[in-house]
mmJSON file of the N, C-alpha and C atoms, coordinates in Angstrom:
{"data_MODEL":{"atom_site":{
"group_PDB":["ATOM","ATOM","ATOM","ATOM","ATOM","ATOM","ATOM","ATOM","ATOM","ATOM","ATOM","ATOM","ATOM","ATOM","ATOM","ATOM","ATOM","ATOM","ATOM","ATOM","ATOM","ATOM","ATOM","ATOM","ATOM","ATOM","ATOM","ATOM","ATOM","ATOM","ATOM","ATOM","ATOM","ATOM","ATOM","ATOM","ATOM","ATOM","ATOM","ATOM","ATOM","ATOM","ATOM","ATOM","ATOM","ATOM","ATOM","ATOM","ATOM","ATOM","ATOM","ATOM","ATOM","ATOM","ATOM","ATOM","ATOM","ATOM","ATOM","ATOM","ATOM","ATOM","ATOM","ATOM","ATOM","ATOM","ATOM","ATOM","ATOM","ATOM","ATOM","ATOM","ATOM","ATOM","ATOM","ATOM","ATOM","ATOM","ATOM","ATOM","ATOM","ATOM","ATOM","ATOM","ATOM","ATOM","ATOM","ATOM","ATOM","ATOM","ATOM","ATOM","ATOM","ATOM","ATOM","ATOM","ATOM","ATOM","ATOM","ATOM","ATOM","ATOM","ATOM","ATOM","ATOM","ATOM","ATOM","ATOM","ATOM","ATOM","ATOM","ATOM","ATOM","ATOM","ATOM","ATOM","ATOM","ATOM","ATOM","ATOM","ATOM","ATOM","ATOM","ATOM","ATOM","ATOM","ATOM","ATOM","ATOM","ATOM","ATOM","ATOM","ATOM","ATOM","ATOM","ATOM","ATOM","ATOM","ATOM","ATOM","ATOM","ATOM","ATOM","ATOM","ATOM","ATOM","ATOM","ATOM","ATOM","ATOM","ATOM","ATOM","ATOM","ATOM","ATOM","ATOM","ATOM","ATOM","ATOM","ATOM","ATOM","ATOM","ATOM","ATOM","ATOM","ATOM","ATOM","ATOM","ATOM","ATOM","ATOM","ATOM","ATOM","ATOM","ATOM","ATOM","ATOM","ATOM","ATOM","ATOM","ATOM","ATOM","ATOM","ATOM","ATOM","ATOM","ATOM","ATOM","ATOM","ATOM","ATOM","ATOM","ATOM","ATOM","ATOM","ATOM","ATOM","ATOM","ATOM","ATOM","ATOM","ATOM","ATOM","ATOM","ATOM","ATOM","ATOM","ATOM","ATOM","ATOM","ATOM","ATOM","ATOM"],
"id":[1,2,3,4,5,6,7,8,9,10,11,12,13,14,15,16,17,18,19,20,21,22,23,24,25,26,27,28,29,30,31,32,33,34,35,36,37,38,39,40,41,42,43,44,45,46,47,48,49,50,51,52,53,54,55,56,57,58,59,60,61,62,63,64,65,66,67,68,69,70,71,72,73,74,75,76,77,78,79,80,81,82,83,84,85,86,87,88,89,90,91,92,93,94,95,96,97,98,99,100,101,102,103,104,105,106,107,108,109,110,111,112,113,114,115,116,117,118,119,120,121,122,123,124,125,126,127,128,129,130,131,132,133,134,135,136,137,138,139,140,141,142,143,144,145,146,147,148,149,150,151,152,153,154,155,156,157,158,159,160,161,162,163,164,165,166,167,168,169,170,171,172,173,174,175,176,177,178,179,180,181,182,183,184,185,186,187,188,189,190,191,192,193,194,195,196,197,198,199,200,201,202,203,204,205,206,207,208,209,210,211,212,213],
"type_symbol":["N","C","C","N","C","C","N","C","C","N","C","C","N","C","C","N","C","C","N","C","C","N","C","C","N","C","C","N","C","C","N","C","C","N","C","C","N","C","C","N","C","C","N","C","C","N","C","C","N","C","C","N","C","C","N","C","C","N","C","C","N","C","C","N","C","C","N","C","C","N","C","C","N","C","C","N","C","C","N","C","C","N","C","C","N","C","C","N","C","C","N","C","C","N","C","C","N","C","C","N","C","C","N","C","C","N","C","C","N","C","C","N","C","C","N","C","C","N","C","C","N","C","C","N","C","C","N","C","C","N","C","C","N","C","C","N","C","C","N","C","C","N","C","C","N","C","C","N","C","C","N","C","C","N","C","C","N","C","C","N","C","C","N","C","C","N","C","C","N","C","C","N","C","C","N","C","C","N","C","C","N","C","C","N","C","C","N","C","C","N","C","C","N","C","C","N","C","C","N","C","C","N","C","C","N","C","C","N","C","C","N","C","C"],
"label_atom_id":["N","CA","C","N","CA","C","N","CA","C","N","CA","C","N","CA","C","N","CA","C","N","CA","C","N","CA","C","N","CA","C","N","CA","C","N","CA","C","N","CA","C","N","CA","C","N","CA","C","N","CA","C","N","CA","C","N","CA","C","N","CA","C","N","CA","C","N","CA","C","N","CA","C","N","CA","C","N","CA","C","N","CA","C","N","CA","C","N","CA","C","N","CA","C","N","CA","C","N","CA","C","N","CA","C","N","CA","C","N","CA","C","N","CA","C","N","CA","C","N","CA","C","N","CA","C","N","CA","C","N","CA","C","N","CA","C","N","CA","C","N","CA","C","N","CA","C","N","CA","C","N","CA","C","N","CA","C","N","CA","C","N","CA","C","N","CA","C","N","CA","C","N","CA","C","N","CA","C","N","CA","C","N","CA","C","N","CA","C","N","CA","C","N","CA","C","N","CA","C","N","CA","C","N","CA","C","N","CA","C","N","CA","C","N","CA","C","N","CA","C","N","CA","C","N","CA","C","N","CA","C","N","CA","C","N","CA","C","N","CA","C","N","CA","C","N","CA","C"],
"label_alt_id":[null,null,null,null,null,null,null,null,null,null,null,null,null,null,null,null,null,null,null,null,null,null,null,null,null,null,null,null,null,null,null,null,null,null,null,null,null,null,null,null,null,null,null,null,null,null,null,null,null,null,null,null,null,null,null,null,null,null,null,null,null,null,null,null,null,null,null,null,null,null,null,null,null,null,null,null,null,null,null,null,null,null,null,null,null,null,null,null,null,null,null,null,null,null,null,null,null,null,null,null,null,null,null,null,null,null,null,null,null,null,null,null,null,null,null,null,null,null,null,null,null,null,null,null,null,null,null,null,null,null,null,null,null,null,null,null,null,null,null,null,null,null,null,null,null,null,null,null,null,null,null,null,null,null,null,null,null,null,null,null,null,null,null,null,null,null,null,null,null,null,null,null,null,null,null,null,null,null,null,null,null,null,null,null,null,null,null,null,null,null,null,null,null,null,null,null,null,null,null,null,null,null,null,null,null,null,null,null,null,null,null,null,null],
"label_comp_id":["UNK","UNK","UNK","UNK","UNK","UNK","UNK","UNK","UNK","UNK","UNK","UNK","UNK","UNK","UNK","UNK","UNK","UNK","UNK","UNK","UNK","UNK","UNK","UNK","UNK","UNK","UNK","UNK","UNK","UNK","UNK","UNK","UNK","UNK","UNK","UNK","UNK","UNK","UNK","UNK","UNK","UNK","UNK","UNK","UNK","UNK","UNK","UNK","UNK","UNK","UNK","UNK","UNK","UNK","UNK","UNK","UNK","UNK","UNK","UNK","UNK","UNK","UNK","UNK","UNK","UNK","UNK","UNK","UNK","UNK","UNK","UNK","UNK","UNK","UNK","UNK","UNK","UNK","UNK","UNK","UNK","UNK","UNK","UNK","UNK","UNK","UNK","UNK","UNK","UNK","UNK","UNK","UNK","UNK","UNK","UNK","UNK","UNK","UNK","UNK","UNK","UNK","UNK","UNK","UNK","UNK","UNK","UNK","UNK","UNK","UNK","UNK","UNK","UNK","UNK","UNK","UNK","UNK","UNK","UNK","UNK","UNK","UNK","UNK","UNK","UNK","UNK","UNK","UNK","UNK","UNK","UNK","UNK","UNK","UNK","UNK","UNK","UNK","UNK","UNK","UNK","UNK","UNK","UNK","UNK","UNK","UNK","UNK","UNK","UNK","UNK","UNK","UNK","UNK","UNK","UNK","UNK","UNK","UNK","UNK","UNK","UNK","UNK","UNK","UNK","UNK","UNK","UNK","UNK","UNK","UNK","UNK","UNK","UNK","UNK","UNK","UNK","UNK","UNK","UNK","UNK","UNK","UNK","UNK","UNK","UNK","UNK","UNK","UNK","UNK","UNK","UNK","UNK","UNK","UNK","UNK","UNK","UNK","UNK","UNK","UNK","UNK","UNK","UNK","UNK","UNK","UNK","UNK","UNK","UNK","UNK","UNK","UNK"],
"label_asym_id":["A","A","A","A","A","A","A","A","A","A","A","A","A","A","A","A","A","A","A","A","A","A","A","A","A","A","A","A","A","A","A","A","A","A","A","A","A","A","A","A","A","A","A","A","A","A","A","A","A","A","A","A","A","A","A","A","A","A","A","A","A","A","A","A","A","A","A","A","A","A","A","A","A","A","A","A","A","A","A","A","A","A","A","A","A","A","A","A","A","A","A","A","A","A","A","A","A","A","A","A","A","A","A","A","A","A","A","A","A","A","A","A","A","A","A","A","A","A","A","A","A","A","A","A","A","A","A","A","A","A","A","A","A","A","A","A","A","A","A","A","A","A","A","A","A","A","A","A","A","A","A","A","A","A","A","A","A","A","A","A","A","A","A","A","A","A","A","A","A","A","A","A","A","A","A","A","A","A","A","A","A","A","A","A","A","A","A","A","A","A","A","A","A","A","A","A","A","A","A","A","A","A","A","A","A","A","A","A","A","A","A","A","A"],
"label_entity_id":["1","1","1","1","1","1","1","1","1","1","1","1","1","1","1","1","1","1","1","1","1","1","1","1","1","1","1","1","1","1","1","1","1","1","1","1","1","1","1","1","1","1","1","1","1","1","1","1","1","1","1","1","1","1","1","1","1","1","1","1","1","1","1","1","1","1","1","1","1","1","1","1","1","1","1","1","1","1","1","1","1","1","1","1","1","1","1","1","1","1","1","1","1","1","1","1","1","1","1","1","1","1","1","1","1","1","1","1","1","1","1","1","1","1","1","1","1","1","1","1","1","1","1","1","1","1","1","1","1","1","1","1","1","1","1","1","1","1","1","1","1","1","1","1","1","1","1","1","1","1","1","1","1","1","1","1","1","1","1","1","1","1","1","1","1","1","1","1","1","1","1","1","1","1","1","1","1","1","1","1","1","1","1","1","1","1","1","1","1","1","1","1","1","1","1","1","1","1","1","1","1","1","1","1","1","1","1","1","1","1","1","1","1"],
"label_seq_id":[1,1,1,2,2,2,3,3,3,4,4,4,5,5,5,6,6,6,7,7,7,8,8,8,9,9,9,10,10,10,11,11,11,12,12,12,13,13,13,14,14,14,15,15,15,16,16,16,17,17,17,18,18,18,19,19,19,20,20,20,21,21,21,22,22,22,23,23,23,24,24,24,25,25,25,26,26,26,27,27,27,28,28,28,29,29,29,30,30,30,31,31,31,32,32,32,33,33,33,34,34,34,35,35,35,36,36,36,37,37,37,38,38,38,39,39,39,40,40,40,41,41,41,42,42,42,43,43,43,44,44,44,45,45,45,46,46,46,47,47,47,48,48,48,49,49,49,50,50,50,51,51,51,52,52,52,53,53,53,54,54,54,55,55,55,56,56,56,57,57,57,58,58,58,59,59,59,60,60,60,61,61,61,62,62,62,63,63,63,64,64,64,65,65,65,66,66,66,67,67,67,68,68,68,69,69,69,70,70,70,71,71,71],
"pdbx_PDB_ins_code":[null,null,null,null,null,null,null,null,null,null,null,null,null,null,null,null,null,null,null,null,null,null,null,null,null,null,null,null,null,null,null,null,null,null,null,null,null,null,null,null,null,null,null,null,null,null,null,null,null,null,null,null,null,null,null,null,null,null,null,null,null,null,null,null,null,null,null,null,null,null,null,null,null,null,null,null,null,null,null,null,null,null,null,null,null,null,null,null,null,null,null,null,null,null,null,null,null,null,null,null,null,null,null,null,null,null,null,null,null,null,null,null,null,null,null,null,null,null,null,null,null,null,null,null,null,null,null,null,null,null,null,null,null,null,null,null,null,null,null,null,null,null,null,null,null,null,null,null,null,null,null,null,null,null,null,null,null,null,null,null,null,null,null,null,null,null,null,null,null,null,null,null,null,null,null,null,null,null,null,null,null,null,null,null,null,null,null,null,null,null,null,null,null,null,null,null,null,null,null,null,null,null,null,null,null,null,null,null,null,null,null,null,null],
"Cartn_x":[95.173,95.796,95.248,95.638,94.84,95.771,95.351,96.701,96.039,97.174,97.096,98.39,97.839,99.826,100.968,100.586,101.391,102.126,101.761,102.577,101.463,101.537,100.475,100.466,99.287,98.526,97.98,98.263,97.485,96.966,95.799,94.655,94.81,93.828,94.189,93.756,92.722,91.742,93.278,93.757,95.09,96.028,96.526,97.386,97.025,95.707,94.991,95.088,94.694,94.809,96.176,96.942,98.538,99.465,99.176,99.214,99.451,100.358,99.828,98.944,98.079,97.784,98.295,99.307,100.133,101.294,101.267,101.827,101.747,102.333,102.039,103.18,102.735,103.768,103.688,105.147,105.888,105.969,105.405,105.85,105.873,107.097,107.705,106.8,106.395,105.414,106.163,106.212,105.977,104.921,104.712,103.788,104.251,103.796,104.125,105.382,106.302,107.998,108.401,107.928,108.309,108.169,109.075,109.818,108.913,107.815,106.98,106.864,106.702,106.723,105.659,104.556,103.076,103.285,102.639,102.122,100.722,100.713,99.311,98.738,97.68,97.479,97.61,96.968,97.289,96.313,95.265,94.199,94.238,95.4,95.728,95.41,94.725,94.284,95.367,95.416,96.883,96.462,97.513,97.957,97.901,99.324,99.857,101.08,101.399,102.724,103.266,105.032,106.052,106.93,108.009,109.024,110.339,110.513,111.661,111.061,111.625,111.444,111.977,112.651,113.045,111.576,111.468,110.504,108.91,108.417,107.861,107.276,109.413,108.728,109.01,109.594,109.78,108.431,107.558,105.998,104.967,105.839,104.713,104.943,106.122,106.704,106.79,106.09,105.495,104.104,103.826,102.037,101.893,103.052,102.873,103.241,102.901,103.06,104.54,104.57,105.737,105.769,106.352,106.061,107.488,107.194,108.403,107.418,108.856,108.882,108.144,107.652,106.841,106.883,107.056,107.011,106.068],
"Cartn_y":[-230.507,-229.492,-229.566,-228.136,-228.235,-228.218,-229.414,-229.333,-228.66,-227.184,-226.509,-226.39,-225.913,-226.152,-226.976,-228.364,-228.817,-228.575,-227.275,-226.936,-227.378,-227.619,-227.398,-226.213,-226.092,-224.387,-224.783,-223.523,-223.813,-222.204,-223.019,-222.116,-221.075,-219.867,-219.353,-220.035,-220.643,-221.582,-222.336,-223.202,-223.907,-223.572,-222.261,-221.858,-221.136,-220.704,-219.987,-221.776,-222.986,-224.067,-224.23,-224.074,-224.734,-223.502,-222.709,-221.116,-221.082,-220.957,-220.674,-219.288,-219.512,-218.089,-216.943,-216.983,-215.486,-215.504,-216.436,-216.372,-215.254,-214.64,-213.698,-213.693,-213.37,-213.717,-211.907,-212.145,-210.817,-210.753,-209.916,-210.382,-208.691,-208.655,-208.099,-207.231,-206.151,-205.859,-204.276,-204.609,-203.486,-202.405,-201.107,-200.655,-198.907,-198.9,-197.694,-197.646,-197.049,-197.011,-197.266,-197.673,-197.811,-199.649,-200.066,-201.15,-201.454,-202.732,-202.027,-203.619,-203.95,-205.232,-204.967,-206.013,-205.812,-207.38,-207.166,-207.821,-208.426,-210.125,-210.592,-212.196,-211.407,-212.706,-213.642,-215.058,-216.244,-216.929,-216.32,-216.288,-215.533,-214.625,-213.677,-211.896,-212.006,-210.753,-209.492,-208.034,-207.399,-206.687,-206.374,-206.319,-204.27,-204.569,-203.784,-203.28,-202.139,-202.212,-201.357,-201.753,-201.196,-200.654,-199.775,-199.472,-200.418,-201.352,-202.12,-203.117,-204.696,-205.756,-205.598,-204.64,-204.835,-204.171,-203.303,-202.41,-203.059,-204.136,-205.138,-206.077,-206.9,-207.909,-207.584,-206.009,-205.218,-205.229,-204.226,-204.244,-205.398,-206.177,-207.646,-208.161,-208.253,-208.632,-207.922,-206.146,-205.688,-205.757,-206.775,-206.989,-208.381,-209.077,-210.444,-211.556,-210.556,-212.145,-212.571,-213.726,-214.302,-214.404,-212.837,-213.095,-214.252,-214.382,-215.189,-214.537,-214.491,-214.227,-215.202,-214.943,-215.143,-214.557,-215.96,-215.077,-214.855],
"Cartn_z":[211.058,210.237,208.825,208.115,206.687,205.942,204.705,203.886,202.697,202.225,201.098,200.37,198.912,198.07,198.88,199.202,200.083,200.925,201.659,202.571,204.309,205.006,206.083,206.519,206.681,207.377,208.592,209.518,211.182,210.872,211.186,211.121,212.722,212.968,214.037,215.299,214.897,216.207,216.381,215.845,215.503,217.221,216.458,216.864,218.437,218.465,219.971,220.807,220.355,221.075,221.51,220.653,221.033,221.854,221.71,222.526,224.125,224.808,226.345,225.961,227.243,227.094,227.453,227.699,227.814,226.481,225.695,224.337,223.271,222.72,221.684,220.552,219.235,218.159,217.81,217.331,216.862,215.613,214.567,212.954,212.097,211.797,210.977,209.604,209.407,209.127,208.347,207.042,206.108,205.779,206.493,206.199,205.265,204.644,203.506,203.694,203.964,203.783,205.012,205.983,207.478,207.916,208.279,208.839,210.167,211.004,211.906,212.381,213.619,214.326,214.956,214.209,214.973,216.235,216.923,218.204,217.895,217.787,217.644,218.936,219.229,220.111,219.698,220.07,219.414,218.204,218.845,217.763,216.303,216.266,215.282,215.449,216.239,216.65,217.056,215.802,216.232,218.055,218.625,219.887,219.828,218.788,219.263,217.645,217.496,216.526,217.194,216.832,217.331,216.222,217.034,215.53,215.563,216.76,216.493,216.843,216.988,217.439,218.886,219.531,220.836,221.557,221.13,221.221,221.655,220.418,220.798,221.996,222.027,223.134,224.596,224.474,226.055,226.227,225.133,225.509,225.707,225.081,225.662,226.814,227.203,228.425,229.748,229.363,230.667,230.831,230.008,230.223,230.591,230.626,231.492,230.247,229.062,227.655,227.197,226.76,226.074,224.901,224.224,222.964,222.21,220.684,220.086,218.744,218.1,216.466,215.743,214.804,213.57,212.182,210.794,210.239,208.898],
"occupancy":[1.0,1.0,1.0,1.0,1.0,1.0,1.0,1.0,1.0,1.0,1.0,1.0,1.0,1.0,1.0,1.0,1.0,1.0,1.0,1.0,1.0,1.0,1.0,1.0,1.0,1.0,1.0,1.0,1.0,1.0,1.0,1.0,1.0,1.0,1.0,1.0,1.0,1.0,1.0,1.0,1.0,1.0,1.0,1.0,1.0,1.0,1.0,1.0,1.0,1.0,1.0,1.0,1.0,1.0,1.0,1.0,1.0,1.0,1.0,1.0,1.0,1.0,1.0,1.0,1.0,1.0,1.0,1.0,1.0,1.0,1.0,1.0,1.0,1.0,1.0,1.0,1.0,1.0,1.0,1.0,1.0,1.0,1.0,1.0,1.0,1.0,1.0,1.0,1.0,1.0,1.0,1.0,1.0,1.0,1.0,1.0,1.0,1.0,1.0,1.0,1.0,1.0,1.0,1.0,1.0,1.0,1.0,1.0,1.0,1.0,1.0,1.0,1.0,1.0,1.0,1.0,1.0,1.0,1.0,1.0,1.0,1.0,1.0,1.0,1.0,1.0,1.0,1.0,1.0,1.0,1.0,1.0,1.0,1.0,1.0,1.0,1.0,1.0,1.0,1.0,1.0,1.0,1.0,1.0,1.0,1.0,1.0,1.0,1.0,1.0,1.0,1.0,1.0,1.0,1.0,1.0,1.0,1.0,1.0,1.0,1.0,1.0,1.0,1.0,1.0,1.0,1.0,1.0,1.0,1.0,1.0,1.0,1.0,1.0,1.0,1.0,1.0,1.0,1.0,1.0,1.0,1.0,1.0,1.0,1.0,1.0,1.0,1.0,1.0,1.0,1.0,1.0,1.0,1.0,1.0,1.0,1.0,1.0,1.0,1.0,1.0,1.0,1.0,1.0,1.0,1.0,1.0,1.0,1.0,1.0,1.0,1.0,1.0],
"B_iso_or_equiv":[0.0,0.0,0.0,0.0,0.0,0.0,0.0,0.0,0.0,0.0,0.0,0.0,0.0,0.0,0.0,0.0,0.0,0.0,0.0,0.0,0.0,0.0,0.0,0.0,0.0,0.0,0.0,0.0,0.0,0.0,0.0,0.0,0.0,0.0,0.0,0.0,0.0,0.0,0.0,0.0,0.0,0.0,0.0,0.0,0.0,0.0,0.0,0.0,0.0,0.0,0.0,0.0,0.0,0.0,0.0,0.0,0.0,0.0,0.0,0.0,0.0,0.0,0.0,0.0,0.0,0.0,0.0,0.0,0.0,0.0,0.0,0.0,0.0,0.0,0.0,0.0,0.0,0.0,0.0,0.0,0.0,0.0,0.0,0.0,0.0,0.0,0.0,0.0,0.0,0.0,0.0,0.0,0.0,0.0,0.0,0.0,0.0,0.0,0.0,0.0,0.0,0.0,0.0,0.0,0.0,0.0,0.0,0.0,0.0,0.0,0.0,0.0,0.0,0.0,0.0,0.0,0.0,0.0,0.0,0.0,0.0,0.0,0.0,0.0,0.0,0.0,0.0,0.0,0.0,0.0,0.0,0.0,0.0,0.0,0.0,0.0,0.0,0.0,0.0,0.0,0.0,0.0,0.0,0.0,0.0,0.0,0.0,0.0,0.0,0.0,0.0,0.0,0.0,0.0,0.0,0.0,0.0,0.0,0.0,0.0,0.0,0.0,0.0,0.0,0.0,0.0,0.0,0.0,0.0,0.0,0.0,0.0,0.0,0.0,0.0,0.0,0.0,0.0,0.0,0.0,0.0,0.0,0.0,0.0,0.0,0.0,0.0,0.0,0.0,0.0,0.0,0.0,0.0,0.0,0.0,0.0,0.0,0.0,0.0,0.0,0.0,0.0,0.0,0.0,0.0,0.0,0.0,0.0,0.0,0.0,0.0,0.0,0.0],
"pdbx_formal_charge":[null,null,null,null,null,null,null,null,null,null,null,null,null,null,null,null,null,null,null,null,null,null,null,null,null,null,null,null,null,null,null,null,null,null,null,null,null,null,null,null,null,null,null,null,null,null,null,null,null,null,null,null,null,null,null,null,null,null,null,null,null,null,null,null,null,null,null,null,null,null,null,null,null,null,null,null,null,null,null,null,null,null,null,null,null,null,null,null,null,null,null,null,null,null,null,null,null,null,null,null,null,null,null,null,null,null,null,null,null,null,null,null,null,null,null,null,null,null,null,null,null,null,null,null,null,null,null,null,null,null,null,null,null,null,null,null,null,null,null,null,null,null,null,null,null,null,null,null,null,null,null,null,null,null,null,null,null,null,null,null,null,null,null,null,null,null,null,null,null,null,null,null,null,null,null,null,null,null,null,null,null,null,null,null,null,null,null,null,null,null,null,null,null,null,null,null,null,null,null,null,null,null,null,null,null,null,null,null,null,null,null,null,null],
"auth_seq_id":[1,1,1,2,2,2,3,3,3,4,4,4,5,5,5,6,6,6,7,7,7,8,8,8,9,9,9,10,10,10,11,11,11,12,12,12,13,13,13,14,14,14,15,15,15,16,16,16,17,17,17,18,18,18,19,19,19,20,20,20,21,21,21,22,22,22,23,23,23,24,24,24,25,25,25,26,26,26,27,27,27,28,28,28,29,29,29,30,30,30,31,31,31,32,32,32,33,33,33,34,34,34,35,35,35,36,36,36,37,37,37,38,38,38,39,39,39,40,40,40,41,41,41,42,42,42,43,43,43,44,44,44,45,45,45,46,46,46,47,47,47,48,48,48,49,49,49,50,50,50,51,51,51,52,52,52,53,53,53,54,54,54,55,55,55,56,56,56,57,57,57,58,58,58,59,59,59,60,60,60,61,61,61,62,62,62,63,63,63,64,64,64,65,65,65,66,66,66,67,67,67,68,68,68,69,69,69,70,70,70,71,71,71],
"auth_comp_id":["UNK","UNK","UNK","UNK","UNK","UNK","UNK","UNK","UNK","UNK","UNK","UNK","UNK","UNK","UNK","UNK","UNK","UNK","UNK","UNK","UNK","UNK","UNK","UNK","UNK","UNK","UNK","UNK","UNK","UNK","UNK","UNK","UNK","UNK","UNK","UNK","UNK","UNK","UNK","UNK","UNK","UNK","UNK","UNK","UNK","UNK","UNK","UNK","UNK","UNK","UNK","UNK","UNK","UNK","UNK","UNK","UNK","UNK","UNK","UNK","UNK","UNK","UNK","UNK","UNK","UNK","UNK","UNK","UNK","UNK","UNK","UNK","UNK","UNK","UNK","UNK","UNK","UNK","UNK","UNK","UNK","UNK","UNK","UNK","UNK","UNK","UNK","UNK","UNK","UNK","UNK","UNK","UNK","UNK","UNK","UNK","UNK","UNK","UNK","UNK","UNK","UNK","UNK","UNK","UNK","UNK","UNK","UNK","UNK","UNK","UNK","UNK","UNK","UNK","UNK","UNK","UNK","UNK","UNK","UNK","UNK","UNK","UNK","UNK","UNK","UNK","UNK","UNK","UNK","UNK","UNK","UNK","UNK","UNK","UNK","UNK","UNK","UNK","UNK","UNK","UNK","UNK","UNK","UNK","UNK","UNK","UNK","UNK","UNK","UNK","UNK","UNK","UNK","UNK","UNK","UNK","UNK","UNK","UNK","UNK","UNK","UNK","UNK","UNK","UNK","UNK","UNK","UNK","UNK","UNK","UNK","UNK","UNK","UNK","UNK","UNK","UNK","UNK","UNK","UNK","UNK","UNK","UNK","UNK","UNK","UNK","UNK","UNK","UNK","UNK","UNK","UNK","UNK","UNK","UNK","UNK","UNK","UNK","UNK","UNK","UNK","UNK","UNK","UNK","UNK","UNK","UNK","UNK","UNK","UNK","UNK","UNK","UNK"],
"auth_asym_id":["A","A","A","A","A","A","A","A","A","A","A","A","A","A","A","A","A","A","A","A","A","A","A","A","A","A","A","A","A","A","A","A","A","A","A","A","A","A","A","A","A","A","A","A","A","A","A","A","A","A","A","A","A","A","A","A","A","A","A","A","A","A","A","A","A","A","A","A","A","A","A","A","A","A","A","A","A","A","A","A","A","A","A","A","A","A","A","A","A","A","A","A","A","A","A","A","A","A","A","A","A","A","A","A","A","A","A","A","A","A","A","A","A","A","A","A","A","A","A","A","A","A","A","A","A","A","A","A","A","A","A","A","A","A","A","A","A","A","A","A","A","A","A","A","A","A","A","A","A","A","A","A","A","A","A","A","A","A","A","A","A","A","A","A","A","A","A","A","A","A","A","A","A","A","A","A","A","A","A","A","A","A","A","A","A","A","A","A","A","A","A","A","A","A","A","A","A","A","A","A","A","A","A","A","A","A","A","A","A","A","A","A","A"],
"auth_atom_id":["N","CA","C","N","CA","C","N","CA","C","N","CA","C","N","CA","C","N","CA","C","N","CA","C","N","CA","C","N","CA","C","N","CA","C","N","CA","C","N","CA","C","N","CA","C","N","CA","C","N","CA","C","N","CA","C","N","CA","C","N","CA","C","N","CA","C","N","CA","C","N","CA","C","N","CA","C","N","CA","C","N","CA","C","N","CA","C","N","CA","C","N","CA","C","N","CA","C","N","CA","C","N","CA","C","N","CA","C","N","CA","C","N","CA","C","N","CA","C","N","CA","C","N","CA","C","N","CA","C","N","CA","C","N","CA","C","N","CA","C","N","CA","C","N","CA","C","N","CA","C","N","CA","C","N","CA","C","N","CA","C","N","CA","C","N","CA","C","N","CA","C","N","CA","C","N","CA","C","N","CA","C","N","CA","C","N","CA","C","N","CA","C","N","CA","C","N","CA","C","N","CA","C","N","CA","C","N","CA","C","N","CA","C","N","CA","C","N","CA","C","N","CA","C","N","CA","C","N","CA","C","N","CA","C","N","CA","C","N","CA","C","N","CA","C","N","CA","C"],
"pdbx_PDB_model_num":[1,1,1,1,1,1,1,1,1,1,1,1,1,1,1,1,1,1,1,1,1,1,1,1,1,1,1,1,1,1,1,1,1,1,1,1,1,1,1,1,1,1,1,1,1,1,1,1,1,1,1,1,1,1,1,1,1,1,1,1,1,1,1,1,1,1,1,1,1,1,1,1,1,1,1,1,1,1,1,1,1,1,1,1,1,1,1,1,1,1,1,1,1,1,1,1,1,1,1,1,1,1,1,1,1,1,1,1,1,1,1,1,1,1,1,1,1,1,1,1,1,1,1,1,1,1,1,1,1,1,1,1,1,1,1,1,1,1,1,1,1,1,1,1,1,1,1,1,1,1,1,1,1,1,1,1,1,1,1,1,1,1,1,1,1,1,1,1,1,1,1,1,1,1,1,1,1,1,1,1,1,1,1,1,1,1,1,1,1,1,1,1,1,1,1,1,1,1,1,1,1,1,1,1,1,1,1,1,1,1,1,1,1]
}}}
């Protein structure tokens, strides 16, 4: 792990290792005045955006992935 402003950082390689691969993170995403839950593989890569968080991990979860929140 990399230590910055003393906090630890996991890099995306990081996080694609520790990842199942049907893993996907959900994160909360401000875009111009709209409220928006993007979908990112594990590597960081976006998926997908939604307009709710339910919205989200229904769509990840009819594609086989397990998403979990991120933030």
């Amino acid at each position: 792990m990399n230590r910055q402003t003393g906090q630890n950082a996991i890099s995306s390689d990081d996080l694609a290792r520790i990842g199942a691969p049907n893993l996907v993170y959900v994160k909360r995403r401000q875009i111009d005045d709209a409220e928006l839950f993007s979908i990112h593989a594990a590597d960081g890569t976006e998926l997908l955006l939604a307009e709710t968080r339910d919205i989200a991990f229904a769509a990840a979860r009819q594609q086989g992935l397990e998403p979990v929140d991120i933030q």
